[in-house]
C-alpha positions in Angstrom: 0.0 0.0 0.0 1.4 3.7 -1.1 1.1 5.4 2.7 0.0 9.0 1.6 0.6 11.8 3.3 -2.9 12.1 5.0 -3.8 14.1 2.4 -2.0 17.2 3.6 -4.2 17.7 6.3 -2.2 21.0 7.8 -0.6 21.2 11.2 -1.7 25.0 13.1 0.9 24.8 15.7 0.5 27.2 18.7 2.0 27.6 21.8 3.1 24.5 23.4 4.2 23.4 26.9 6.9 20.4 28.6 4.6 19.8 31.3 2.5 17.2 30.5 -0.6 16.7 32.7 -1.5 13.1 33.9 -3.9 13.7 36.4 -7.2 13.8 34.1 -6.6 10.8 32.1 -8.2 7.4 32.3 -5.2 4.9 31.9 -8.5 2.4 32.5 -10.0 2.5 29.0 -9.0 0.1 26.0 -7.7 3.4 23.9 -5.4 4.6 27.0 -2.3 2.4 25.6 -1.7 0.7 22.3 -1.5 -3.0 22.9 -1.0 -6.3 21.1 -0.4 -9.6 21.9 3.6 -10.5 22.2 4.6 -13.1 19.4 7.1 -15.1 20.0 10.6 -14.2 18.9 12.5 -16.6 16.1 14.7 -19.7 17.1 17.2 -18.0 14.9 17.5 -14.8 17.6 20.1 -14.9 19.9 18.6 -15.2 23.4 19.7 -11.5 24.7 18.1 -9.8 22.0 14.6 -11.9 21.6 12.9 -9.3 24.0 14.1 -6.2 22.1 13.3 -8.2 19.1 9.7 -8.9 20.3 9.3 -5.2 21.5 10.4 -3.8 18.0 7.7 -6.4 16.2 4.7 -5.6 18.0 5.4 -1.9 17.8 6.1 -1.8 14.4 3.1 -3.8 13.5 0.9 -1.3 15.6 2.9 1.3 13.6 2.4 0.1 10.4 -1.9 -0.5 11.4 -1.5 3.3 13.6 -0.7 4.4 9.7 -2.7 2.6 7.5 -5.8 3.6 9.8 -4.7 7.2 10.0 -4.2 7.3 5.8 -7.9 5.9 5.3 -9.8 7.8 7.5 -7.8 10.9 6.2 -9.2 10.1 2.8 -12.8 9.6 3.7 -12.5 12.3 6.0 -11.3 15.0 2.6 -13.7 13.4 0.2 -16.2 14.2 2.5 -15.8 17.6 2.6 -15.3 18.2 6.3 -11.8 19.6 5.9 -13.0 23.2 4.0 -15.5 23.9 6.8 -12.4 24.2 9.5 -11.0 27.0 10.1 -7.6 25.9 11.7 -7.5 22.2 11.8 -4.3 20.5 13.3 -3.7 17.0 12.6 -5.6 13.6 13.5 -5.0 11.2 16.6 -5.1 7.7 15.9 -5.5 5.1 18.7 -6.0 1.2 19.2 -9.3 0.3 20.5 -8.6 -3.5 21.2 -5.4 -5.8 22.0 -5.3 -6.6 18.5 -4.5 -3.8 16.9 -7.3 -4.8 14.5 -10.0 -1.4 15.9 -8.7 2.2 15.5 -10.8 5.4 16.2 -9.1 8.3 14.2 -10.2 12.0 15.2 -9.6 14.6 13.3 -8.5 17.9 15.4 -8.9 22.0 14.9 -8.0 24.8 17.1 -10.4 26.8 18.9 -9.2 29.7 20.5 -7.0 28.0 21.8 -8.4 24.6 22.5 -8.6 21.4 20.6 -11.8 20.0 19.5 -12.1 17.0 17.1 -14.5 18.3 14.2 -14.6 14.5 12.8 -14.4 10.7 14.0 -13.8 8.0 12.1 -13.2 4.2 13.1 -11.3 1.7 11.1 -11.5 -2.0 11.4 -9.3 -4.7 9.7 -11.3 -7.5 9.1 -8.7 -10.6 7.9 -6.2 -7.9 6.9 -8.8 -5.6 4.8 -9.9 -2.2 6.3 -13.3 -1.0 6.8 -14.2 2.6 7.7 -16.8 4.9 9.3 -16.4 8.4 9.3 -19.1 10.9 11.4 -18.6 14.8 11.3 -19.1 16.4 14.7 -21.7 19.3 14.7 -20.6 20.8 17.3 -17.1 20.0 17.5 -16.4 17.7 20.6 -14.3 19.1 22.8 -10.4 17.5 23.4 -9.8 15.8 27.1 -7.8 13.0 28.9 -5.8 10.8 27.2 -6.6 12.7 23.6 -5.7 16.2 25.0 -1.8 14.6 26.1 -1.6 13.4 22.8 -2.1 16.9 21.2 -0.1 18.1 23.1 3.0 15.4 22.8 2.0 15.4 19.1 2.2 19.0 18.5 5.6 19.3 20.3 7.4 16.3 18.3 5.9 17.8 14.9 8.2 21.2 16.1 11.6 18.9 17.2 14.5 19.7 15.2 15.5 16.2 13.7 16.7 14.9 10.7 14.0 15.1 8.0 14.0 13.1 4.5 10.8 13.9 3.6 9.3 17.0 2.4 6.3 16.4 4.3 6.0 14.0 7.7 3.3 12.1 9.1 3.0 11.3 12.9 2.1 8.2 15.4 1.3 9.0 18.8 1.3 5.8 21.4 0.9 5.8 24.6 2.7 3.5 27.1 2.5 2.4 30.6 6.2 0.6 31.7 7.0 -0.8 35.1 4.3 1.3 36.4 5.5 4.6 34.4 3.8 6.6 32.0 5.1 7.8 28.4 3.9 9.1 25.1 6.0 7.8 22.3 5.7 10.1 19.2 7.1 8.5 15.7 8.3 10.6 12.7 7.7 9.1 9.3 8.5 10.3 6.3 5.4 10.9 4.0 6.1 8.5 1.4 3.8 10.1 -1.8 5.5 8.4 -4.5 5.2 5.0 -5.4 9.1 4.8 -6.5 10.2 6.0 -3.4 10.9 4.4 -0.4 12.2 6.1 2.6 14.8 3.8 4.8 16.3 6.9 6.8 14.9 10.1 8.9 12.8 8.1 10.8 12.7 9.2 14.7 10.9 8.0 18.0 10.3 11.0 20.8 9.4 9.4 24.1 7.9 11.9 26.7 7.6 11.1 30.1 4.6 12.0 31.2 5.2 13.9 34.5 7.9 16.4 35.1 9.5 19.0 32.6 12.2 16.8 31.2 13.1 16.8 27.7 12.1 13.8 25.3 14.5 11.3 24.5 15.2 11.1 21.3 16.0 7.8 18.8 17.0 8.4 14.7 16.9 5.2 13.0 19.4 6.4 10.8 21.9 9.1 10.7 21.7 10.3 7.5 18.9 9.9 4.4 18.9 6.5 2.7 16.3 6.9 -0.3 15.7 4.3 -3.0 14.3 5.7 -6.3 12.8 3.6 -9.0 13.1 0.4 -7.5 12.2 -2.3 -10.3 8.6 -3.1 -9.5 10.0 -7.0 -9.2 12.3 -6.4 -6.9 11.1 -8.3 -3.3 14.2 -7.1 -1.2 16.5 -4.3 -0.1 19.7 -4.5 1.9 20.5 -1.8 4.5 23.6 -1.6 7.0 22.4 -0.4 10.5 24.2 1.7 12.9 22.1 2.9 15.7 20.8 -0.6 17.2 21.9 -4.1 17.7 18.6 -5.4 16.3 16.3 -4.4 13.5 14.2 -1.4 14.3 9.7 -1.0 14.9 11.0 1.4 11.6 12.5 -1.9 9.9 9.0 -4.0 10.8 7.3 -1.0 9.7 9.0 -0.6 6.2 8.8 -4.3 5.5 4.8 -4.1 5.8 4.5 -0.7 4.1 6.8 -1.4 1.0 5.8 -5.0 1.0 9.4 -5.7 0.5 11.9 -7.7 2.6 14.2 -5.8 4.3 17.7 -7.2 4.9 20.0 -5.3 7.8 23.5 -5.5 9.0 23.6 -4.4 12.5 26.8 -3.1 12.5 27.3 -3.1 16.8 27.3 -7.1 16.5 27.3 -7.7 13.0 24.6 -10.1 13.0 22.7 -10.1 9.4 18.9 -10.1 10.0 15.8 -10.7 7.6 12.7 -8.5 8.3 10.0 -10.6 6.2 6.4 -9.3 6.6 6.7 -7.5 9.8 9.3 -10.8 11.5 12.6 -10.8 12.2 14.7 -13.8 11.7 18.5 -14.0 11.5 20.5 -15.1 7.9 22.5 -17.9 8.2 24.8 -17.8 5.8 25.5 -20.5 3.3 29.0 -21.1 3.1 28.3 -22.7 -0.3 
């Protein structure tokens, strides 16, 4: 599938704050934290790395779904019209609604002197693999709280963050995760891939915000410079890239391997194990010495 750019919905990005309030929001409900049921890492991963290698394939699979659902409801949402009756809109939310990852709510956000409201909703469930979408237009807008109004909030910061860009335009995941009884909002960068003979394997980032305090987000760049393939032959089924900033394969790898439906091949360079990334798993290469 060609991941659009959400149809250019714009960003209005006003003044934004580090302190992140946790107080109002309901951890409790389904769409609080994106969830998914933990495969099982591959025989073929070393035992030290099969939790990083499980963590990086579940959240690149919710990544991948997070972006799918956001792309369709952003296209129903502009054919419908809804987008030229807002004034100042700012961007859409897109959360899990089961442990899944197979039910996504998307709402589609505007400024209001001040304060977000979502002028549209939309839902989006894969049914064996295929989406399905609803899409309702708020009259009056509903207003932005709880666990929606942090994710503004931590979305409209990361959208401002200095990083390495290799896109002209960037689309956003916002996630929200509870660890050893903390609280963070992890925002991914992607770059807007609006060409079908492109494909984007740099300038990808994850901003993790800790959701109390005033600290700065800590910050992860998949790579450290822009890898771009052009014109890939249309029969090609695999593409080979050396990796710096990890020992493992990447959520961005898993991500890129279900988006380009492409396998993607990477050296880690910190062990220099050769991995597979096949459909969104990670397996080692053994070499054939043949």
């Amino acid at each position: 599938m060609l991941m659009k750019c959400h149809r250019s919905i714009p960003l209005a990005i006003t003044v934004m704050f580090f302190a992140l309030p946790v107080a109002s929001a309901d951890w409790s409900t389904p769409s609080a934290t994106q969830s998914v049921s933990a495969p099982k890492a591959d025989p073929s991963v070393p035992a030290d790395l099969r939790d990083t290698v499980v963590d990086a394939t579940v959240k690149g699979f919710l990544l991948y779904r997070n972006d799918t659902a956001s792309a369709i409801a952003s296209d129903t949402m502009v054919d419908s019209g809804a987008l030229k009756e807002v004034a100042h809109p700012t961007g859409w939310l897109t959360n899990s609604e089961d442990a899944a990852g197979d039910l996504w709510s998307v709402a589609f956000t505007e400024d209001k002197d001040g304060k977000p409201y979502a002028f549209a909703d939309a839902t989006v469930q894969f049914v064996d693999g295929k989406p399905r979408v609803s899409f309702h237009r708020n009259k009056p807008a509903r207003p932005i709280a709880g666990t929606e109004a942090i994710e503004v909030q931590v979305r409209d910061l990361a959208m401002k963050v200095n990083v390495l860009r290799c896109a002209p335009q960037y689309n956003q995941a916002v996630m929200l995760w509870q660890e050893h009884g903390n609280l963070f909002a992890n925002v991914d960068l992607l770059p807007a891939r609006t060409d079908a003979d492109t494909y984007y394997l740099g300038g990808f980032h994850e901003l993790r915000y800790t959701l109390k305090g005033d600290a700065p987000p800590s910050h992860f760049a998949q790579t450290k410079s822009c890898i771009t393939v052009t014109k890939e032959p249309a029969n090609s089924v695999a593409m080979v890239v050396t990796h710096l900033t990890s020992p493992t394969p990447t959520q961005f790898h898993v991500f890129m391997s279900l988006s380009y439906h492409k396998t993607i091949y990477v050296l880690t360079t910190q062990n220099h194990l050769k991995w597979a990334v096949e459909a969104g798993h990670i397996r080692i290469v053994k070499e054939d010495k043949s």
